[in-house]
C-alpha positions in Angstrom: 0.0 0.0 0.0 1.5 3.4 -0.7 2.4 5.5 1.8 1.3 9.4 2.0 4.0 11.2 4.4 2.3 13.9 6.4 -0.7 14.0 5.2 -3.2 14.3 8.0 -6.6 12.6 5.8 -4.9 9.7 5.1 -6.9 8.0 7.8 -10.2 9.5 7.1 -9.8 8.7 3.2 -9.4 4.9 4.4 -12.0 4.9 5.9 -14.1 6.6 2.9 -12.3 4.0 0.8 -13.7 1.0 1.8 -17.1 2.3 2.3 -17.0 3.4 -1.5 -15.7 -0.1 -2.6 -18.6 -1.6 -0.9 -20.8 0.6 -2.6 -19.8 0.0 -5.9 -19.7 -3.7 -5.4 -23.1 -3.5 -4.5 -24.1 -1.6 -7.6 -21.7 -3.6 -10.0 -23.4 -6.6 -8.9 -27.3 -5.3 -9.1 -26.5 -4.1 -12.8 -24.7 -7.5 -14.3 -27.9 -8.3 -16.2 -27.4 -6.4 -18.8 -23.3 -5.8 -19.4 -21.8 -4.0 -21.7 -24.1 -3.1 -24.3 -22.9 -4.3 -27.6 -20.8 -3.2 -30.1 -22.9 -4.4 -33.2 -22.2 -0.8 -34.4 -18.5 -0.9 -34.6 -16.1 -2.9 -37.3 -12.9 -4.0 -36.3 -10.0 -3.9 -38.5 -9.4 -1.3 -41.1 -10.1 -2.0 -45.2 -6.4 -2.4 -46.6 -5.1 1.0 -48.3 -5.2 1.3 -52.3 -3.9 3.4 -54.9 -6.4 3.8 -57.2 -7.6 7.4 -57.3 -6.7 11.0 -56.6 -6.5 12.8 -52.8 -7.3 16.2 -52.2 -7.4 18.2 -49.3 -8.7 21.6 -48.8 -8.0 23.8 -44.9 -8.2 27.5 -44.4 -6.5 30.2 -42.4 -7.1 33.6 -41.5 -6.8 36.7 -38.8 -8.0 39.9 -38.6 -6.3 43.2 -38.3 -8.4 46.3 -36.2 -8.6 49.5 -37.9 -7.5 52.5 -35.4 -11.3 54.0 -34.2 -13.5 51.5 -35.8 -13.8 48.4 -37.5 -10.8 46.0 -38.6 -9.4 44.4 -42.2 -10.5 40.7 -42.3 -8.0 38.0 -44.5 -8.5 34.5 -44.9 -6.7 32.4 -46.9 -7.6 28.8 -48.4 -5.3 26.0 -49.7 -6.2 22.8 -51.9 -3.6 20.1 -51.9 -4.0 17.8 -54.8 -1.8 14.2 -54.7 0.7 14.6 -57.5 -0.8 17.8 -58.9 -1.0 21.6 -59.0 -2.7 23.4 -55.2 -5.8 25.3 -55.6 -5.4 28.7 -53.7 -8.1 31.6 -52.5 -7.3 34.4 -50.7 -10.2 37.0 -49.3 -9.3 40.9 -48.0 -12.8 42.6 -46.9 -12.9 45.9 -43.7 -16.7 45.5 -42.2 -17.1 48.0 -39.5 -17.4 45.2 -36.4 -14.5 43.6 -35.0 -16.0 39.7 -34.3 -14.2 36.3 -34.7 -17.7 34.8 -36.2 -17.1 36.8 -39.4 -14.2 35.8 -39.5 -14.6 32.4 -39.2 -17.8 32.7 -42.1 -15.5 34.3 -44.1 -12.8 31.4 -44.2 -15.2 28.7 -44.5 -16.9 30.3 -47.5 -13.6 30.5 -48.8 -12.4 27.0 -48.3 -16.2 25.4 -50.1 -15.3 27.7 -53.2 -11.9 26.2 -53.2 -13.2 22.6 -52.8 -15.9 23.3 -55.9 -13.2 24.7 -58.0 -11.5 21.4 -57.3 -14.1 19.5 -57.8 -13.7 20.7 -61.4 -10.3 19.6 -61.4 -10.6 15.7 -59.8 -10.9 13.1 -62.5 -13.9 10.7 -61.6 -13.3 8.6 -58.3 -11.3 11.2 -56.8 -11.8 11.6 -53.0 -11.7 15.2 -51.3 -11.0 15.6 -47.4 -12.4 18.6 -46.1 -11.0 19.5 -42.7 -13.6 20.4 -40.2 -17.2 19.4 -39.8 -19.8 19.3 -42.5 -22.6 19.5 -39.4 -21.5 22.7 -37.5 -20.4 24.2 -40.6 -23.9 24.2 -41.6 -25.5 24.3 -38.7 -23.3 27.5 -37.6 -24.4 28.8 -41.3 -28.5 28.5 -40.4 -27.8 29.6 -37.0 -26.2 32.4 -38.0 -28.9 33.6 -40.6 -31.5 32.2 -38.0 -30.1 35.0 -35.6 -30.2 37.7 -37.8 -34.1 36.8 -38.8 -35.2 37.0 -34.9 -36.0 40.4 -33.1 -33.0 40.0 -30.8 -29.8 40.9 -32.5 -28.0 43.8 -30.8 -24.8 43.6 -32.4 -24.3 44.1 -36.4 -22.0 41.2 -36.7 -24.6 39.0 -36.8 -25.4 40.9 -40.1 -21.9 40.5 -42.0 -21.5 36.4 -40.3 -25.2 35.6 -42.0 -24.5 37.3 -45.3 -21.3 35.5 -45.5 -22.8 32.6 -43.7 -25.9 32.6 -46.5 -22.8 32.5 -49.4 -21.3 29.6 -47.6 -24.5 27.7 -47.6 -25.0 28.2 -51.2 -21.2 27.0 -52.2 -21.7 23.8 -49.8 -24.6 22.9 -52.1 -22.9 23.5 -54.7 -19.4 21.2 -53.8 -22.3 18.4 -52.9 -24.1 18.5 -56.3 -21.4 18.9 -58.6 -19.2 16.2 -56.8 -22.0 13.7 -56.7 -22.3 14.5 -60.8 -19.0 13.9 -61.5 -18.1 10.8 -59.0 -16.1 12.4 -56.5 -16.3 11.7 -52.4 -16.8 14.1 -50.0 -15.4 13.5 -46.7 -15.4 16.0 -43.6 -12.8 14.9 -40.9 -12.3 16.3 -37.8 -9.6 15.7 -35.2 -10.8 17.4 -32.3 -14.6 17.1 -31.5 -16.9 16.3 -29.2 -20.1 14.8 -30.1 -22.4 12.8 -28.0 -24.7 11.3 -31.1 -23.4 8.1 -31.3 -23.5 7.1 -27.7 -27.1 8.4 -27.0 -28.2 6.5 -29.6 -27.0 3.3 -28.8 -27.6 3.4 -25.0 -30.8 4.7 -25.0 -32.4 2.5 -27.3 -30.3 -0.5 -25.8 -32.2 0.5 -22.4 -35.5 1.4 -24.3 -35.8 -2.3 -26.3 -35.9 -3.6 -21.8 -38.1 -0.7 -20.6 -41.1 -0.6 -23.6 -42.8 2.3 -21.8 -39.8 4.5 -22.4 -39.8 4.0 -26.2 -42.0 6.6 -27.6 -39.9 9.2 -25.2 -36.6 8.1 -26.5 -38.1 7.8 -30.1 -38.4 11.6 -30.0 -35.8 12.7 -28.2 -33.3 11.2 -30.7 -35.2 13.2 -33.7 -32.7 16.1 -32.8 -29.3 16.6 -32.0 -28.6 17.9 -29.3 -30.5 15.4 -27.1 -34.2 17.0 -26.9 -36.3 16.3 -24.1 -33.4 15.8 -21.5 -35.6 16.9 -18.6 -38.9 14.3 -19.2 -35.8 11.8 -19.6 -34.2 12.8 -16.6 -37.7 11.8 -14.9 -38.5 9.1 -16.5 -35.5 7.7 -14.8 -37.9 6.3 -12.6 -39.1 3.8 -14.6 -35.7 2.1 -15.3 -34.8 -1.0 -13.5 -31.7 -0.6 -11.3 -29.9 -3.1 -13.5 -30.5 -0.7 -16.4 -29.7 2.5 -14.5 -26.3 2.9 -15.2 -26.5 2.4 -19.0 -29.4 5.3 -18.8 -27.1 7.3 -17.0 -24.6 7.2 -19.2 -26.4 7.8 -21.9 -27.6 11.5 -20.4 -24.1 12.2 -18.9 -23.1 15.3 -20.6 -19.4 14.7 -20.0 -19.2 11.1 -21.2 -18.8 11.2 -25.2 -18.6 9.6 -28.1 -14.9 9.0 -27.9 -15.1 7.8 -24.2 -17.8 5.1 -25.0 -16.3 4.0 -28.1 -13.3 3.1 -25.9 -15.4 1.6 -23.4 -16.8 -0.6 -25.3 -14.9 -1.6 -28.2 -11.2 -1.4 -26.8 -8.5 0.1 -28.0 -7.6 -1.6 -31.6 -8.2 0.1 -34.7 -11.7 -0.2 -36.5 -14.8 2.0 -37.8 -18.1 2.6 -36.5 -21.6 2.3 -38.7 -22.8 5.3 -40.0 -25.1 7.2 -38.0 -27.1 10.4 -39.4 -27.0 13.8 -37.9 -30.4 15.2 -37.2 -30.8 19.3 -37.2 -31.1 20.9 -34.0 -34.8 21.1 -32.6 -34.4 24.9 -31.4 -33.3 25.5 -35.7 -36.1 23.4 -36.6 -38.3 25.2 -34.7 -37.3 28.5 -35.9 -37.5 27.4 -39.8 -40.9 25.8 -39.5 -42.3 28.9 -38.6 -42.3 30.6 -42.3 -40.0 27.8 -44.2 -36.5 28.5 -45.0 -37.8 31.3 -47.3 -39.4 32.9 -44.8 -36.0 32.8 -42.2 -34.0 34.2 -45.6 -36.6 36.9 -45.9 -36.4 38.0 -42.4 -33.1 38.2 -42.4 -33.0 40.3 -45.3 -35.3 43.0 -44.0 -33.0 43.2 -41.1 -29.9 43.6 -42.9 -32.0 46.1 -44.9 -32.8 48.0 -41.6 -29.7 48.2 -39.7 -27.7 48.5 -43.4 -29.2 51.3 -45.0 -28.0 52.0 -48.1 -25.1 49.9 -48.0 -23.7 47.4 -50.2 -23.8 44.3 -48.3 -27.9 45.3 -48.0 -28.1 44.9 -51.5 -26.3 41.2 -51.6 -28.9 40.1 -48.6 -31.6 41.5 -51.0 -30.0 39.5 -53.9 -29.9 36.2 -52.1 -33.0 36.5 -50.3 -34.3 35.4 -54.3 -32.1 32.4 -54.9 -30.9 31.2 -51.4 -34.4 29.9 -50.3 -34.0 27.1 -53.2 -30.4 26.3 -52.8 -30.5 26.2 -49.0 -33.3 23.8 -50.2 -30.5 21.4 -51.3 -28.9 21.3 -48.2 -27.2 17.5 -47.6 -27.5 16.2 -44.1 -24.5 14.3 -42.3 -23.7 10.8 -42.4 -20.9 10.4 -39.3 -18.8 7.5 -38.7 -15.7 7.6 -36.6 -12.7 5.8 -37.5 -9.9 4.7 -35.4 -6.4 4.9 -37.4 -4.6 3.4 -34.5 -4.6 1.8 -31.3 -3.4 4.4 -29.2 -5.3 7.2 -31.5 -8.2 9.5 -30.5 -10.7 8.7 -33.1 -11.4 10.9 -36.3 -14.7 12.3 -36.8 -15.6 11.7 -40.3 -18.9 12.7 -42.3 -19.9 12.1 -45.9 -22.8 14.7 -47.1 -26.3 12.5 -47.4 -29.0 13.1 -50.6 -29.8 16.7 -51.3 -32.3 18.3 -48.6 -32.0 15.8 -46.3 -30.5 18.3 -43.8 -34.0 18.5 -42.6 -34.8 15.0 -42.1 -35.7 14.4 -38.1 -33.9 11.0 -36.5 -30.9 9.3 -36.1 -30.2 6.3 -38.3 -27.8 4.0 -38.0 -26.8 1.8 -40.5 -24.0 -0.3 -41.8 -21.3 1.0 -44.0 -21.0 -0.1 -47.9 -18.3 0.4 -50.2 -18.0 4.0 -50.0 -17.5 4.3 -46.6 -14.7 1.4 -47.0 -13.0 3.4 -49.5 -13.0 6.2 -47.3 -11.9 4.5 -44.4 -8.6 2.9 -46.5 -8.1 6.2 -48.2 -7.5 7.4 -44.6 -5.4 4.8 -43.9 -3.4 5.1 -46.9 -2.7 8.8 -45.7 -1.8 8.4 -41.9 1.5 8.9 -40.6 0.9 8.6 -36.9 -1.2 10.6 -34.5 0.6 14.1 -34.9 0.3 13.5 -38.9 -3.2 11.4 -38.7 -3.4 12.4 -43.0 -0.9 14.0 -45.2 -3.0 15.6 -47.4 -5.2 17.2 -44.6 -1.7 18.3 -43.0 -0.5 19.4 -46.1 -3.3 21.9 -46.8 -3.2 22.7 -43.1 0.2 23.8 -43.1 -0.1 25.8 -46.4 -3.2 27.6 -45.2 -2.4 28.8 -41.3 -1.3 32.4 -41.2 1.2 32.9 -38.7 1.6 36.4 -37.1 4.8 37.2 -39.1 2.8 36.7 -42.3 0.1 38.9 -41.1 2.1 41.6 -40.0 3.9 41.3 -43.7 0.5 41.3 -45.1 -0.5 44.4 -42.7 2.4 46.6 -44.4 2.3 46.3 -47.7 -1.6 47.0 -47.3 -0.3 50.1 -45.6 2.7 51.0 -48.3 -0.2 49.8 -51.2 -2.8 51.9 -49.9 -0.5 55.2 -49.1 1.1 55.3 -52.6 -2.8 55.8 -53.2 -3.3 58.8 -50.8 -4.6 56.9 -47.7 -3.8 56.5 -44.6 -4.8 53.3 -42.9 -4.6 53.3 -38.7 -3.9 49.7 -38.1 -4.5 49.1 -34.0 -1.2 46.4 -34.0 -3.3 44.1 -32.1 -4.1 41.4 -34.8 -5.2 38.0 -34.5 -4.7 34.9 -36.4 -6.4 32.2 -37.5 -4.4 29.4 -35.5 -5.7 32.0 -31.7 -9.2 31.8 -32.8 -11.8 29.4 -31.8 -13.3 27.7 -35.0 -16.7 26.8 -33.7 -16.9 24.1 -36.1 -13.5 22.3 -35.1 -15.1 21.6 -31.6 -18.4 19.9 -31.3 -20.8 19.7 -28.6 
């Protein structure tokens, strides 16, 4: 037993000690009628890597630089690595009056989907393209954002430069999911750091629903949405659980235990893939569009851009869009996640494929078991992984290529200055920039 010199608790943590152990012996033993639950939902093993086809890759960067008195000079900056071929590059330099990291962040995603579609262009047939981040936040950040500006309580005009960005960035994701699906190419979305809760709700409710029949209905809804809806009747209809089933149900509405936790749980740690499970919308967004349809939310929107705008010219774009957006938004794909362990010691990669057009909408979580697609994506990964620092080389390689560092900025910074007094005007930059690589990306961590 180890030995804790001066410390005065060490008798009363003894005796707390063995009280616990009894205690969880107790509960260990009430609850061994169920056991784990199982892991029909994950595939161990990995596909073996192939050849056959092109990689691309597409990550973006950015910062912003304030303006002395008002306002501040956004950049962002997008890179497409291509396997064996020529990069795609964007680059975007706007001033909007407001000084917010979520029009920032708009901006560099819109960026990085016009990238990918002019890519798309490029792959020959049976191409794969990563995308770094999440397809789900990105559009769900992209509603929200629109969604915001639409209701009566936006105080800051941010919210009207992130949805007008936000709204283009909708329209371009469309637009990369049509045209890739017309000329044979996969979209994947990977993220490294996330933290979803979708797949273990799923599986533990309805694994403590198929023992408990009075809970289904309740558990049915609840996984129409994600986040979890109807948290609180399932908090108290706790109640009706069996004590051997308790613990599973508690799991399942712990807040802190995630995806990544209970595929470790429950799988172990050797490489493998999990079925594909799809991401429902929000039910607070779902709410908000079913009151007038999305061209209702787009219409909103637009009068309140139009309002706090005035006469200028990003009123005009909302008013433009608020035409075509309804129809493309319309169009929207849904997400089809799966993680995917590379290695045994890795954390696993988040990794979504875009669904049929307009099923964004669809209510419910489906799980079902991956086909050849998802295999191809899975050894395409694997083909690309050089440990858990460099988990894919193409994603790396665009990452690396994109990211603004500070020294770039600043470099940027003065020849805007030198460009734009040669011109006769004198820009009062505030020296307190921020880059992309400071900033939290909303979509690169998942709730």
């Amino acid at each position: 037993m180890p030995r804790l010199a001066g410390d005065w608790f060490i008798d009363l943590f003894t005796g707390e000690a063995e009280k616990l152990i009894e205690s969880l012996r107790g509960r260990t033993t009430a609850r061994q009628g169920l056991g784990a639950p199982p892991a029909y939902w994950w595939i161990p093993g990995l596909p073996e890597p192939h050849s056959s086809g092109v990689v691309a890759a597409v990550d973006g960067g950015g910062g912003l630089e304030p303006l002395g008195g008002f306002g501040a000079v956004y950049i962002a900056r997008a890179y497409g690595y291509v396997e064996g071929g020529e990069p795609e590059r964007g680059l975007e330099l706007r001033f909007y009056p407001v000084r917010e990291l979520r029009v920032l962040d708009a901006l560099r995603s819109w960026l990085e989907h016009r990238v990918a579609v002019r890519l798309v262009y490029r792959l020959p047939p049976g191409s794969v393209l990563l995308m770094d981040g999440s397809l789900w936040a990105t559009v769900t950040a992209g509603l929200t954002a629109v969604a915001k500006l639409a209701s009566r309580g936006v105080q800051s005009l941010g919210w009207v430069y992130a949805a007008l960005l936000s709204s283009y960035m909708l329209a371009e994701v469309s637009e990369l999911v049509r045209s890739a699906r017309e000329r044979g190419i996969t979209i994947a979305y990977v993220s490294k750091d996330h933290g979803l809760r979708a797949l273990k709700e799923k599986v533990l409710l309805e694994a403590v629903a198929e023992r408990v029949r009075a809970l289904q209905p309740l558990v049915s809804r609840a996984l129409d949405y994600y986040p979890l809806a109807l948290r609180e009747q399932l908090l108290e209809a706790r109640r009706l659980v069996p004590s051997e089933l308790r613990g599973i149900f508690d799991a399942a509405l712990d807040m802190s235990y995630r995806d990544t936790g209970f595929i470790q749980d429950t799988t172990g740690p050797g490489p493998g893939y999990s079925w594909l499970l799809r991401l429902p919308l929000p039910q607070r967004l779902s709410q908000v569009i079913s009151r007038g349809g999305l061209k209702g939310l787009v219409e909103r929107a637009a009068a309140k851009a139009e309002a706090l705008l005035a006469e200028e010219p990003e009123a005009e774009e909302f008013r433009s869009l608020a035409e075509r957006l309804p129809r493309l938004l319309d169009e929207l794909p849904g997400s089809r996640m799966l993680y995917v362990r590379l290695n045994s010691s890795d954390h696993p990669l988040l990794v979504e494929l875009p669904g049929e057009p307009g099923c964004y909408y669809s209510p419910g979580r489906v799980l079902e078991e991956p086909g050849s697609i998802i295999e191809e994506v899975v050894a395409t990964l694997r083909r690309g992984y050089a440990g858990p620092e460099y988990y894919n080389i193409p994603l790396i390689a665009a990452h690396m290529n994109a990211t603004l560092s500070s020294s770039q900025l600043t470099s940027y910074m003065r020849l805007l200055e030198q460009l734009a007094a040669a011109r006769g005007l004198q820009l009062r930059l505030a020296r307190r920039s921020l880059i992309g690589r400071n900033l939290p990306r909303r979509r690169r961590r998942l709730l």
